[in-house]
C-alpha positions, 0 to 999 in steps of 0.5 A: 969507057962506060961501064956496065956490072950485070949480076946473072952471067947466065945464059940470059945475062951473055946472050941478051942484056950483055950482048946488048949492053956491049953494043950500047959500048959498055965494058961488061962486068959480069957478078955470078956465085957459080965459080966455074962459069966465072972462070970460064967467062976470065978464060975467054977473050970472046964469046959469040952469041948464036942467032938461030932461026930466020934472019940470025947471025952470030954476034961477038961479044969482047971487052967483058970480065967476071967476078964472083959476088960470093967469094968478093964481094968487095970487088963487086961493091967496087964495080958497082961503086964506078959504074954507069948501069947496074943490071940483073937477070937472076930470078926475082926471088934472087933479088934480095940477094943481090941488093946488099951488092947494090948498097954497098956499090952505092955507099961507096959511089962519089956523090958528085958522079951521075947516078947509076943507072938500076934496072932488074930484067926479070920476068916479074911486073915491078922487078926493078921497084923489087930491088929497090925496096930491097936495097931500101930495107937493107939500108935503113938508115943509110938510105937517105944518104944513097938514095939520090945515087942512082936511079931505079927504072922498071924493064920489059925484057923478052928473048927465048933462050933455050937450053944450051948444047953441050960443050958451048962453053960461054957461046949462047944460042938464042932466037934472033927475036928480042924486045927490051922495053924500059920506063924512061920517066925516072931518068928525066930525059937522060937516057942510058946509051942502050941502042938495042932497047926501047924506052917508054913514057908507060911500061905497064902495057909492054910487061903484061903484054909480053907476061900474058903473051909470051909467058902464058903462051909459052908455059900453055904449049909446054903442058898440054905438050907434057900431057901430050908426051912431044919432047919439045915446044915446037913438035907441041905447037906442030899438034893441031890440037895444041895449037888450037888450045894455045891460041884460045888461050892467048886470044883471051890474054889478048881481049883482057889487054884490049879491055884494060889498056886499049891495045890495039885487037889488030896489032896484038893478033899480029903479035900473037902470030909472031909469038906463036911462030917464035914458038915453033923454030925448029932450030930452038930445041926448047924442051916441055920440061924445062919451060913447064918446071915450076907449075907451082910458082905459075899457078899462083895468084899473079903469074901467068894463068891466074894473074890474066884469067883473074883480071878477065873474070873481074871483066865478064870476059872468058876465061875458058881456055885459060881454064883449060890451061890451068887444067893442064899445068897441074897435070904436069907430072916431071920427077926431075922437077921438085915443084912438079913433085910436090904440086902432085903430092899435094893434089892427093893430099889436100882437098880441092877448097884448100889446094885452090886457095893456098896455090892460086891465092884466089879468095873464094868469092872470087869470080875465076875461084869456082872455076879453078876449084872444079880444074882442081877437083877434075885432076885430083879425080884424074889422080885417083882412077891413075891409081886405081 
């Protein structure tokens, strides 16, 4: 039987890459740090995965086992040693702590066996080269001798998985909506047995579409509904105010695609609306706080805002309710959060030239940099008559 190790046994890693991985036929391997969710996942012989929303069904998954990469890791080297895919769903800041795993996994791999299969399912262009480049530098010289076994694909991945009700134990609740895109180049033909993914000869138009659709799109209705004070996503996007800004907003991703892809205007207002009512299932108690955490690491120079609205602004095209969006995000004020925390700390600390440049990343002579600067002056305005 073929086998499968993903590093995450979070939600994402049980309700999407694993389930789908488990149809594909793969014995699921799951690698986590946190000890409790592993005992739990080696206490049940199943878990579902709840589909909820038009056309959901529940999904059992069977045939998977956990291990903790921080109390053994010389179990996971040798999982990783005989497997067939090697997939992550940690945070691409985390990739670097996974990759040492990878290495050792590889360095005990027959050199006769097929290579392994490597694809990093993160929200992040290029994840997978990421972890490559990690496991690279980690390697030195021992690089060249593992290189050749395994092969590095890059990976779309899209699913809204909202926070989990209590007491789910390992279940996972999840919209019924997924896109799984990988780059099939690097396997030259000899493609994994994935029957719920898509493979592409050009992934970069799939990433960005979904990163300037879903995750602008989605971060845009969390904080104008945080500024707003609706509890979750979909009251947000039931504001008509909201909605209006939210669709400004993703028509301006969506002209930048045309532009720098040719992407079809058509089919990505199609794509937009299904988003748009992916967003407002009521059945998906996705809160404004927990998808808006973590303003300052979307407000930089190649997330979500910045990332398109500077691309835009390079075109000649708008960027207006990107702006606004922007705008939005840095009034987002969660005390639960700590990057919220520290973003409003520093709004009242530093000048709007320096907070601009350090957050966003932005050169001032940057097209969008004018723009932003005043976004970031109005908030720090905002700030001061608050506390007046």
């Amino acid at each position: 039987m073929s086998t499968a190790v993903h590093f995450g046994a979070g939600n994402i890693g049980r309700g999407f890459v694993g389930l789908l991985l488990n149809e594909g036929g793969y014995e699921l391997v799951f690698s986590d740090v946190a000890a409790p969710l592993v005992d739990a996942i080696n206490a049940a012989s199943e878990y579902t995965v709840h589909e909820v929303g038009e056309g959901g069904v529940d999904r059992t998954v069977t045939g998977f086992r956990a291990l903790n990469s921080a109390e053994d890791p010389q179990a996971v080297a040798d999982a990783v040693a005989t497997a067939d895919v090697v997939t992550t769903a940690v945070g691409p800041t985390v990739l670097k702590f996974i990759a040492p795993h990878i290495l050792a996994g590889l360095a005990l791999r027959d050199p006769a066996a097929a290579p392994l299969a490597v694809m990093a399912c993160e929200n992040a262009i290029g994840a997978t080269d990421l972890l490559r480049d990690e496991i690279r530098a980690q390697a030195g010289d021992a690089w060249e001798a593992v290189s050749g076994r395994a092969i590095f694909a890059n990976t779309a991945v899209d699913r809204i998985v909202p926070a989990q009700p209590a007491g789910a134990g390992v279940d996972v609740t999840v919209e019924p909506f997924y896109e799984w895109a990988i780059e099939s180049g690097p396997f030259g033909g000899e493609l994994p047995n994935i029957p719920g993914a898509h493979f592409v000869e050009d992934l970069e138009p799939y990433i960005e579409r979904k990163l300037f659709t879903v995750n602008t799109g989605h971060a845009t209705t969390a904080y104008f509904g945080a500024q707003a004070g609706t509890p979750t996503v979909a009251e947000a996007l039931a504001v008509p105010e909201i909605a209006a800004s939210v669709s400004a907003a993703l028509e301006e991703t969506s002209a930048l695609l045309v532009h720098k892809h040719g992407l079809d205007a058509g089919e990505l207002a199609e794509y937009r609306a299904t988003i748009l009512r992916r967003f407002a299932n009521p059945e998906l108690p996705d809160t404004v706080g927990r998808v808006g955490r973590q303003p300052l690491r979307k407000l930089s120079r190649h997330e979500r805002f910045v990332g398109p609205a500077a691309e835009a602004a390079e075109a000649g095209l708008s960027v207006d309710a990107l702006v606004a969006a922007i705008g939005a995000a840095l009034a987002f004020d969660d005390p639960e959060d700590p990057q919220s925390v520290e973003l409003q700390q520093r709004l009242r600390a530093e000048d709007a030239a320096s907070f601009t440049a350090s957050v966003t990343g932005l050169e001032p002579s940057h097209p969008l940099y004018p723009r932003v600067e005043r976004a970031v002056s109005e908030r720090q305005a905002a700030i001061g008559s608050d506390a007046r």
